[in-house]
GURO-198298 format. One record per residue: residue number from 1; residue in one letter; x, y negated, z of N, C-alpha, C in turn. Coordinates in steps of 0.05 Angstrom, whole numbers, plus 5000, padded with zeros to 4 digits. Example, Ala and Ser with C-alpha at 12.3 -4.5 7.8 and 13.67 -1.06 7.14 Angstrom:
<sites>
<seq 1 type A n_c1 5264 n_c2 5114 n_c3 5156 ca_c1 5246 ca_c2 5090 ca_c3 5156 c_c1 5264 c_c2 5066 c_c3 5156>
<seq 2 type S n_c1 5257 n_c2 5045 n_c3 5142 ca_c1 5273 ca_c2 5021 ca_c3 5143 c_c1 5258 c_c2 4999 c_c3 5157>
</sites>
This chain:
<sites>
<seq 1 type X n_c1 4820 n_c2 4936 n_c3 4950 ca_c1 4840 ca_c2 4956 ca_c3 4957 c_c1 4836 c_c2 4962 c_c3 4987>
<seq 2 type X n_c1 4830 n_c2 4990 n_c3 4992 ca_c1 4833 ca_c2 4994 ca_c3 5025 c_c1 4852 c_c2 5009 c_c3 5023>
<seq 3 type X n_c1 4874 n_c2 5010 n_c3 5056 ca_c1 4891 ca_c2 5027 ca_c3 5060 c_c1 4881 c_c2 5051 c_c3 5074>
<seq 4 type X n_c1 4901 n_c2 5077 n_c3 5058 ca_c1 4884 ca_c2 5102 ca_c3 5071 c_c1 4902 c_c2 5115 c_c3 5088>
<seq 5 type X n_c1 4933 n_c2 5107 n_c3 5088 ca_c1 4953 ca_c2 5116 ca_c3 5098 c_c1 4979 c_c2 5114 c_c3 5093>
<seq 6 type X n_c1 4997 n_c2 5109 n_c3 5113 ca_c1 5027 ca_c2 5105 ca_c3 5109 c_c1 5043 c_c2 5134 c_c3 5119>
<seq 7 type X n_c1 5065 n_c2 5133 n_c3 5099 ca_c1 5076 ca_c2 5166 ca_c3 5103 c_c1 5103 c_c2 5151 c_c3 5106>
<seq 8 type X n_c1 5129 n_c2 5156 n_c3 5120 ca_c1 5145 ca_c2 5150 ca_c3 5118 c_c1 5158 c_c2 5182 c_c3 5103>
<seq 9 type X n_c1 5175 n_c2 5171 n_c3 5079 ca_c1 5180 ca_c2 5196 ca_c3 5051 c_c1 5213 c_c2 5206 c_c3 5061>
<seq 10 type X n_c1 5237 n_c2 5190 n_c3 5073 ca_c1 5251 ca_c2 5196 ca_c3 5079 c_c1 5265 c_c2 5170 c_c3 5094>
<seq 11 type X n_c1 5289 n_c2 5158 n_c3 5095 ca_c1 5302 ca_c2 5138 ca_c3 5110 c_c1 5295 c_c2 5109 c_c3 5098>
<seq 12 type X n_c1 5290 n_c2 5113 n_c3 5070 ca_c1 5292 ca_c2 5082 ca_c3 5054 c_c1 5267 c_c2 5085 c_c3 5049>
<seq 13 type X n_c1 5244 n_c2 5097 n_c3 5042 ca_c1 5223 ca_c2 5099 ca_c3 5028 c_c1 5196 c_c2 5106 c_c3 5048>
<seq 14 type X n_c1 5171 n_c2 5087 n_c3 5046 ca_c1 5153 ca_c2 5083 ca_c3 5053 c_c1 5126 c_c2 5090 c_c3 5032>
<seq 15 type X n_c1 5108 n_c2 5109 n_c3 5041 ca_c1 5092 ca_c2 5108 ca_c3 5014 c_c1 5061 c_c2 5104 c_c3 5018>
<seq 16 type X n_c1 5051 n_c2 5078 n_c3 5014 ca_c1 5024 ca_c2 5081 ca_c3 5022 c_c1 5010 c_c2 5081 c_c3 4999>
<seq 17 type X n_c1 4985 n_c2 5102 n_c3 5013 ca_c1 4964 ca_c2 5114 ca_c3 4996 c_c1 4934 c_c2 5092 c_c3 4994>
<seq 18 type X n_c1 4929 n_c2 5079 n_c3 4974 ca_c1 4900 ca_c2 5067 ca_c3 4979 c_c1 4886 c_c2 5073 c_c3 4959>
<seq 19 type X n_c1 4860 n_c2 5064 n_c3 4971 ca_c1 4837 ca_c2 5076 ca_c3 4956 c_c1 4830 c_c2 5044 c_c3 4935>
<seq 20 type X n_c1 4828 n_c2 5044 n_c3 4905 ca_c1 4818 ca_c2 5018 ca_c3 4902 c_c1 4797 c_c2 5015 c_c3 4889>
<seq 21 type X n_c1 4786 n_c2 4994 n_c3 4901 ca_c1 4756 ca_c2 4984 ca_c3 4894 c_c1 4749 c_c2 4966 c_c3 4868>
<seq 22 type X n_c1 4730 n_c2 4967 n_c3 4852 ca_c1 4727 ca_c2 4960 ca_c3 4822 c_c1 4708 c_c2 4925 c_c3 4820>
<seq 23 type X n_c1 4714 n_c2 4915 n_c3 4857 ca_c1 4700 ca_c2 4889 ca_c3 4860 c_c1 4712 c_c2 4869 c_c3 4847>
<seq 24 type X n_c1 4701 n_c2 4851 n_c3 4830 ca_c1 4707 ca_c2 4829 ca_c3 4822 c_c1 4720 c_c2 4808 c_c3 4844>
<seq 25 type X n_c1 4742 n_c2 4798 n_c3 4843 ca_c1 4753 ca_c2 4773 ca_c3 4859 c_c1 4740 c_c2 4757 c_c3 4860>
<seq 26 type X n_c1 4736 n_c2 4738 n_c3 4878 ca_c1 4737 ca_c2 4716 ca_c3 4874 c_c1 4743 c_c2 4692 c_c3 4874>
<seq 27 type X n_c1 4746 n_c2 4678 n_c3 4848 ca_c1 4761 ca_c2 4650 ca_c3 4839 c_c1 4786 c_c2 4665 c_c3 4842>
<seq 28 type X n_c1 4805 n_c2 4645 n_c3 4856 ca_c1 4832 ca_c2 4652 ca_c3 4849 c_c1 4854 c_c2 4670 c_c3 4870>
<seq 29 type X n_c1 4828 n_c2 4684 n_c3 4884 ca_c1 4841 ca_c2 4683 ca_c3 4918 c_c1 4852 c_c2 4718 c_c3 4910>
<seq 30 type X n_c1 4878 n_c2 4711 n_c3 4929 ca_c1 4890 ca_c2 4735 ca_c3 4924 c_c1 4879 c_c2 4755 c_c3 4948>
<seq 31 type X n_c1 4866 n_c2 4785 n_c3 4945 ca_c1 4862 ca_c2 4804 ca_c3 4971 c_c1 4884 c_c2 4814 c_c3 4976>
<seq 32 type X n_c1 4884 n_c2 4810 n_c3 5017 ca_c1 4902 ca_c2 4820 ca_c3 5032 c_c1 4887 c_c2 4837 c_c3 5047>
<seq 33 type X n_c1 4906 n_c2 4855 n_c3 5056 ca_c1 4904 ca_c2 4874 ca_c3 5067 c_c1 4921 c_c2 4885 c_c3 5096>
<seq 34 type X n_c1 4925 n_c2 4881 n_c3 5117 ca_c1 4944 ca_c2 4886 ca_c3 5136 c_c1 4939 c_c2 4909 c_c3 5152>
<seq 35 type X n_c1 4963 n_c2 4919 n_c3 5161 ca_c1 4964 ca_c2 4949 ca_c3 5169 c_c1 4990 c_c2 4938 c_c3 5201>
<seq 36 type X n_c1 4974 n_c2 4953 n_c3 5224 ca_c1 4991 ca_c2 4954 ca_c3 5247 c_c1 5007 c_c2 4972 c_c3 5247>
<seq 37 type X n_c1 5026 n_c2 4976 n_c3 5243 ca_c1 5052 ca_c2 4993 ca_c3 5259 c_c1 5074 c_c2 4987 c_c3 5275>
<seq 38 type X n_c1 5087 n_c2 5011 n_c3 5288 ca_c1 5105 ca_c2 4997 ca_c3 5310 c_c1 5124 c_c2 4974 c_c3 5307>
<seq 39 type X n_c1 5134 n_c2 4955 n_c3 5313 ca_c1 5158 ca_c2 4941 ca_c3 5318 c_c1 5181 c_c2 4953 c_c3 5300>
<seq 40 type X n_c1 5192 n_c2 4952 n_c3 5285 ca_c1 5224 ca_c2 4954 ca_c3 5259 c_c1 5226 c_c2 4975 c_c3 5248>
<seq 41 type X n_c1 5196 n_c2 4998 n_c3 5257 ca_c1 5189 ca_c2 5015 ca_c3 5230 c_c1 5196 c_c2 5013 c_c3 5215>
<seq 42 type X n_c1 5183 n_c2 4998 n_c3 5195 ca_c1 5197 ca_c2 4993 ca_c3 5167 c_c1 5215 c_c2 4972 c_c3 5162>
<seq 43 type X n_c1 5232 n_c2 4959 n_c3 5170 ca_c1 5257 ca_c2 4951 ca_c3 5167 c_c1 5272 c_c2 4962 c_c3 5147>
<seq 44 type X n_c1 5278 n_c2 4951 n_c3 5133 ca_c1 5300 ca_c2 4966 ca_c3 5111 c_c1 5288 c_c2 4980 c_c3 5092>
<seq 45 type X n_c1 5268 n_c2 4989 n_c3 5095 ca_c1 5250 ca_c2 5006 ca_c3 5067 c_c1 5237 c_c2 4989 c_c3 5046>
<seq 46 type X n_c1 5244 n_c2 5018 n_c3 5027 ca_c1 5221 ca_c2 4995 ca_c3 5003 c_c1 5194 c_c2 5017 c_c3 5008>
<seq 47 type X n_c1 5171 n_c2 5016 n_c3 4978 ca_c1 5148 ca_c2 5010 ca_c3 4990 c_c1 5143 c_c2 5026 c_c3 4966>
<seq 48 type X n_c1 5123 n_c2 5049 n_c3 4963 ca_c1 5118 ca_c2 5065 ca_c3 4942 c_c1 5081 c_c2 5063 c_c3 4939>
<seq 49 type X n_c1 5066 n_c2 5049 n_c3 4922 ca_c1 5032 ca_c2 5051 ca_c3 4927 c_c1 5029 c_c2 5065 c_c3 4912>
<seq 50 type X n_c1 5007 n_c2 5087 n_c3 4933 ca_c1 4989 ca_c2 5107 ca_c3 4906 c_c1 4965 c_c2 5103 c_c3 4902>
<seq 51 type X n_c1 4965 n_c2 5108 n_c3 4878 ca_c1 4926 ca_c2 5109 ca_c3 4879 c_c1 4916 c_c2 5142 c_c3 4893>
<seq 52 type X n_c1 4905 n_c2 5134 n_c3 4915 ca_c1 4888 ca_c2 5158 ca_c3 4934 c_c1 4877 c_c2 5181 c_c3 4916>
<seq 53 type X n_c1 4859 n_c2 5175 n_c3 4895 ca_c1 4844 ca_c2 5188 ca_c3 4873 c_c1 4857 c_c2 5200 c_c3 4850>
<seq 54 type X n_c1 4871 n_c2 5192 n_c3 4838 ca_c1 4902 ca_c2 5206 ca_c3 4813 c_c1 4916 c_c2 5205 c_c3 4832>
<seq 55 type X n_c1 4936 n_c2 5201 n_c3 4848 ca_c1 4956 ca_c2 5205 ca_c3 4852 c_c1 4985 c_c2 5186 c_c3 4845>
<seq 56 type X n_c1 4968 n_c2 5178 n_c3 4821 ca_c1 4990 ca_c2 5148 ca_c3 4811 c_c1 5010 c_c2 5123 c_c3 4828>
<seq 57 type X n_c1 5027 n_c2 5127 n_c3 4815 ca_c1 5044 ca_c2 5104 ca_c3 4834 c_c1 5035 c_c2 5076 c_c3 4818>
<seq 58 type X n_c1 5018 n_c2 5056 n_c3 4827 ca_c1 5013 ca_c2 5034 ca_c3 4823 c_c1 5040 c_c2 5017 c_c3 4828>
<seq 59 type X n_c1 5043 n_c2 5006 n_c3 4801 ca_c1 5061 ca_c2 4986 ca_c3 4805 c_c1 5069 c_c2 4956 c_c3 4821>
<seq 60 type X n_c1 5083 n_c2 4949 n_c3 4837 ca_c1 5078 ca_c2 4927 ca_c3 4843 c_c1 5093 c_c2 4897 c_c3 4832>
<seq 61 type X n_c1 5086 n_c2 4880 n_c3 4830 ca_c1 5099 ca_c2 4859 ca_c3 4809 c_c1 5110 c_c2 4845 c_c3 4830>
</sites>
């Protein structure tokens, strides 16, 4: 998964767009991904992921 961009959507809602990649994991390790933004930006928001390519809101568990 790479990040392609963070949109802030209105006061509560954050929506980042990534692109994802069809690479096999490996073993059991979970991929992270971290993104810089300012200091209490997102504070209080929840978090909306799309797939960059459909447009889909990927679920998060």
């Amino acid at each position: 998964m790479t990040i392609k961009g963070l949109q802030i959507i209105d006061e509560k809602t954050v929506k980042i767009v990534v692109s994802l990649d069809s690479k096999e994991a490996e073993g059991d390790t979970v991929p992270r991904r971290y993104v810089t933004v300012e200091k209490d930006t997102l504070i209080g928001k929840g978090f909306l992921l799309e797939d960059e390519k459909t447009g889909e809101a990927i679920k998060l568990n």
